[in-house]
Structures are given as structure tokens and as C-alpha cells.
N, C-alpha and C positions, 0 to 999 in steps of 0.2 A: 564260497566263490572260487572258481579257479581261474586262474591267474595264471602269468605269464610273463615278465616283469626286465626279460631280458633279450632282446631281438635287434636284429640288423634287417638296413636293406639294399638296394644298390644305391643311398644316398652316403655309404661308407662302404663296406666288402661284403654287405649281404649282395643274393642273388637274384629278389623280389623287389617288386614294389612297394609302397606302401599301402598301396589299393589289395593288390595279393594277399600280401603279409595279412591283412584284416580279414580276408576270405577267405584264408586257411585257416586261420583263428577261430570264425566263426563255425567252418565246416567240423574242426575240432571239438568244439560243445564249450571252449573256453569260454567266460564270463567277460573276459579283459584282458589285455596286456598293454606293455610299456615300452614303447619305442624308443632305441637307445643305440642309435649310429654312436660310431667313433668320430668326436672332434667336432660333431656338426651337427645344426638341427636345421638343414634345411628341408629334410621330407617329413617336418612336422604337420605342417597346414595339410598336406594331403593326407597323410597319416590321419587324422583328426576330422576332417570331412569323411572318409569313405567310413571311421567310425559313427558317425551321425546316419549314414545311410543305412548302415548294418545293423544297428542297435548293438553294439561292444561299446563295453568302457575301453577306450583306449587317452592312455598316461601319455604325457610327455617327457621325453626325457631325452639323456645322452652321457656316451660313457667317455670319458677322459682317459690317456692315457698318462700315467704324469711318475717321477721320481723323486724318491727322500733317500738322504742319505747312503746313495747310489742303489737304491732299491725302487723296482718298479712297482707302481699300485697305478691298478682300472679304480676309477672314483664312478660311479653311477649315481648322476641327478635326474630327480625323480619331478615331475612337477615344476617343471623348470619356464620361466616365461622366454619364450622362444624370439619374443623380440626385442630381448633386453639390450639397450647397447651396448653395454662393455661386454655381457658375454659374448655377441655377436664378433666384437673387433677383436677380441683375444681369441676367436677360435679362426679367426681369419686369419691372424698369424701364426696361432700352430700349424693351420694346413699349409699355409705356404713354408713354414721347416718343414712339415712332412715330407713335402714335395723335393726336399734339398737334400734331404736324408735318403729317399728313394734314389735319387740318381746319383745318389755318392754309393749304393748300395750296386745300382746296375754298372757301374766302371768297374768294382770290384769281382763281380761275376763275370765282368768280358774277361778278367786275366784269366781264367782260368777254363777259358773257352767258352761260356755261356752267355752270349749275346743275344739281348733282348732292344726292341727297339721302345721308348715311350708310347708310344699307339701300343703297341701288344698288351701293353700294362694296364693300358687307361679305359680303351677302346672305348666305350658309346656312354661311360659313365653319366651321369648328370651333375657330378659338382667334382670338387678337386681334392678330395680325400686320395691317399695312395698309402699301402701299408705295407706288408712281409708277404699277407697272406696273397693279397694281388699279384705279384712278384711270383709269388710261388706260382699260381694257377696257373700263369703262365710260361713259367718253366714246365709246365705239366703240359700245357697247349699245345705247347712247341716242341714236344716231347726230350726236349734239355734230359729231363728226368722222369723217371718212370711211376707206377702207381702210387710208391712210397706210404702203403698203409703205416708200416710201421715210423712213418716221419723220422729214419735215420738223414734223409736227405736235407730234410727241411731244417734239422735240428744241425746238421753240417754245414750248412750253406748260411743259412738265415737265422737260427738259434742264438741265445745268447752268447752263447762263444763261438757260433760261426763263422767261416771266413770271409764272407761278405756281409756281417752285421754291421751296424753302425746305430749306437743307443739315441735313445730320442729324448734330448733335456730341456724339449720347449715347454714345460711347464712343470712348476714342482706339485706335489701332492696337496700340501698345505694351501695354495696358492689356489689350486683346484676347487679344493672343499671351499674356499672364501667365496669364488666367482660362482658355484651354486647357491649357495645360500645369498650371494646378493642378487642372484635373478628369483628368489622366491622360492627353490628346491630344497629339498633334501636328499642330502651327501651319503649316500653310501659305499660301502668296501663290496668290490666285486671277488666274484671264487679266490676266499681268501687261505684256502686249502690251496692252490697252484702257488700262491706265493710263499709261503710259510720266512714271513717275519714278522709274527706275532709280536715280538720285543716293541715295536716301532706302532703297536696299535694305541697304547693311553697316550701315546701324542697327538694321533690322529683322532680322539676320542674329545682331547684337551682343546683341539682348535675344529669342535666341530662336528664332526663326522656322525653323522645321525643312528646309521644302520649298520647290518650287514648281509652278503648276501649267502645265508646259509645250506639253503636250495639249491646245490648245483649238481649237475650230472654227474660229473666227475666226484665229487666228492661221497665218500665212502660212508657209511653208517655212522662209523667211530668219528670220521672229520665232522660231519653232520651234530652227530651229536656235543662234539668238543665248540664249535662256533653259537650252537644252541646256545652252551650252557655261558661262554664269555657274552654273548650278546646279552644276558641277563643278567651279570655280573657289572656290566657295563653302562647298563640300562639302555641299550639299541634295541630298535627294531628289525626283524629277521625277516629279510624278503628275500625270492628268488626265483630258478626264471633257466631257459634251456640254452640262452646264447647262440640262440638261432639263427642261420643264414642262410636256411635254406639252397645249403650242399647234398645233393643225396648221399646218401650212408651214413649222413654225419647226424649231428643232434635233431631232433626233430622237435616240433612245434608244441611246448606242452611238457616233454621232460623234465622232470625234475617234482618236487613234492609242494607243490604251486599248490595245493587245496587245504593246505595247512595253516596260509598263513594268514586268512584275514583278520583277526586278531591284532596284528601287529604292525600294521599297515596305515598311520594314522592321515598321510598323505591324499587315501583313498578316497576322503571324506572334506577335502578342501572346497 
């Protein structure tokens, strides 16, 4: 099977639909993927329809942005029931911090001459997700700032130690993993090569955390193979997936070594 296990769309800061997303999927020769907004599931039902029309497996899911021990982890729930009420109400509080956090982020950018108004940011979205990356586009829109391949801008501006950063502590990690697994999912560690604090994983193992996602663009042979070998040490399962949002130049639909891993995928089979 090939597989695909990690996507956005504009119901968080991808730049597709969920109808698209499944059409580029399909055009690609994928078998399936897993739709996995930040914070939200609310372009699951569509999501899930236009895969019944296409014939694609498409997963449900969503990815968390959450912190332990002031360290950030993406948690991706897989299979998640998308009408569960507590995960429902707990994600409607994190987007409303999100929301609080974005505009404690855009005061900070006007000091330093970069005014942005909330429409520039939001524009014709369809739910209330707001994150860095939106912020950023539109510092690019507005041309604030320029191509920034090399994301010195982004990593000065809005990067962890950015001058208009502002950390996001509306949910812990642990917290995260519970609220999947009590909607019916399984919790996994996203590109867990960008974060490197391995230290902090048999905790997250200890309360939970099902998988990881070994498969990532970014991540190098040696990282690939170094999460292989814990994910089986650990007894996780190893998914993965291109983190697709359908930006040109950026990741594209299918990247990554998504034909590896049926095997290990037991979700697949719910």
C-alpha cells in the first residue's frame, strides 16, 4: 500500500480542500492517506465523503500541537472519532488560545514595523485555526518580507527564539495522548528527528503513545534508521507521511517512504 499519513488543508494552514487533497492523492497512485489538520477536525466529514467517491482509503485524524517539560511535541491521532465530545470541546479551547497567541504575536511584529491586519491573516479560512505559518504567508503577501528560502526570516521573526514568538501551552503532551485515545485513536510522535528529545520518549511511551512517525522528508537515512530501530525497541508502530499543505516548492503529496510501512500500521484495519 502506499500511504500517506500526514496532510493539511485549509481547515488548519494547508492550501487545499479536502475534496483536492483526495484528488491529488488519487492522481498520485496513493492507496490512502490521513488527514491530519492542526487542532481541528473539522474537514473530516468532507474529507471522508470525497474519499467514498474516489475509492481512497482515507484515515482520520489530527495533529496536536502540545508541550512537556517545556519541550514541544506534534502528537498525531490516527482514527480518531471525530465526534467525540470532549475532544471536540478541548480543541475548541485550544483554537480559541491559538487565536490569543496569534494576536499577541501580530502586536509584537507591529513594533518593529510589520503590520498586519487580522483579515490578512485569516482571509476566507473556513474554521478558526491561526498559526506562525499563516502569519508568515502573510508577511510574504504583503511583502513585509521577501522569498526567505532559506527561512532566516521566519526563524528571526517567528522561530523559537524569535522576536515575535509567543509559545503555545494550551495543552500538555500527555494530556494530548489521553484525549486520543479517549476519542478511539492512536497517538503518535510526529517528525520526531526535528525535535530531538529523545530523553522525554519512555514517558511518552509510559502514558501511551502508540507510534512514531519514522517517515519524514526531512529526516535523513541515519535519523530514519535511528527511529526504526527505537520504534522496535519500544514496541511502536512506524508511520509516515509528507506533511503536506500543498505550498508549491514545498513537500509534495506522497514524499517520504509511505510504501514501507503496511506492516506496522494496525489502525489500518479498524
Amino acid at each position: 500500500m502506499a500511504l500517506d499519513l500526514h496532510t493539511h488543508t485549509v481547515y488548519s494552514d494547508g492550501l487545499s480542500t479536502p475534496e483536492e487533497l483526495v484528488k491529488r492523492a488519487k492522481a498520485k497512485g496513493l492507496t490512502g492517506i490521513a488527514l491530519t489538520d492542526h487542532d481541528t477536525v473539522d474537514g473530516i466529514p468532507a474529507f471522508l465523503a470525497a474519499g467514498r467517491d474516489h475509492g481512497l482509503v482515507c484515515i482520520p485524524g489530527v495533529e496536536l500541537s502540545t508541550e512537556l517539560e517545556a519541550v514541544e511535541f506534534h502528537i498525531l491521532g490516527y482514527q480518531v472519532d471525530h465526534t467525540h465530545a470532549g475532544l471536540r470541546k478541548r480543541l475548541k479551547q485550544v483554537l480559541a488560545a491559538r487565536r490569543d497567541r496569534a494576536r499577541r504575536m501580530l502586536t509584537l511584529l507591529a513594533r518593529y514595523g510589520l503590520e498586519l491586519s487580522w483579515e490578512e491573516i485569516v482571509g476566507t479560512k473556513p474554521n478558526a485555526f491561526v498559526g506562525r505559518v499563516q502569519i508568515y504567508r502573510a508577511l510574504k503577501a504583503k511583502k513585509l518580507i521577501g522569498p526567505d528560502e532559506d527561512r532566516k526570516a521566519f526563524n528571526y521573526l517567528l522561530g523559537p527564539e524569535g522576536v515575535a514568538y509567543v509559545p503555545h501551552r494550551e495543552l500538555s503532551t500527555l494530556e494530548a495522548i489521553t484525549l486520543i485515545r479517549d476519542a478511539g485513536g492512536w497517538p503518535v510522535l510526529a517528525h520526531p528527528g526535528r525535535m530531538g528529545e529523545d530523553r522525554l520518549l519512555p514517558t511518552l511511551v509510559e502514558h501511551g503513545l502508540a507510534g512514531l512517525e519514522v517517515y519524514y522528508p526531512e529526516h535523513s537515512p541515519a535519523v530514519t534508521a535511528k527511529y526504526l530501530a527505537l520504534a522496535r525497541d519500544y514496541g511502536l508502530f512506524a508511520t509516515g507521511g509528507s506533511d503536506y499543505h500543498g505550498v508549491p516548492a514545498e513537500r509534495d503529496l506522497g514524499a517520504g517512504r509511505i510504501e514501507e510501512m503496511e506492516a506496522y500500521l494496525p489502525f489500518l484495519w479498524q
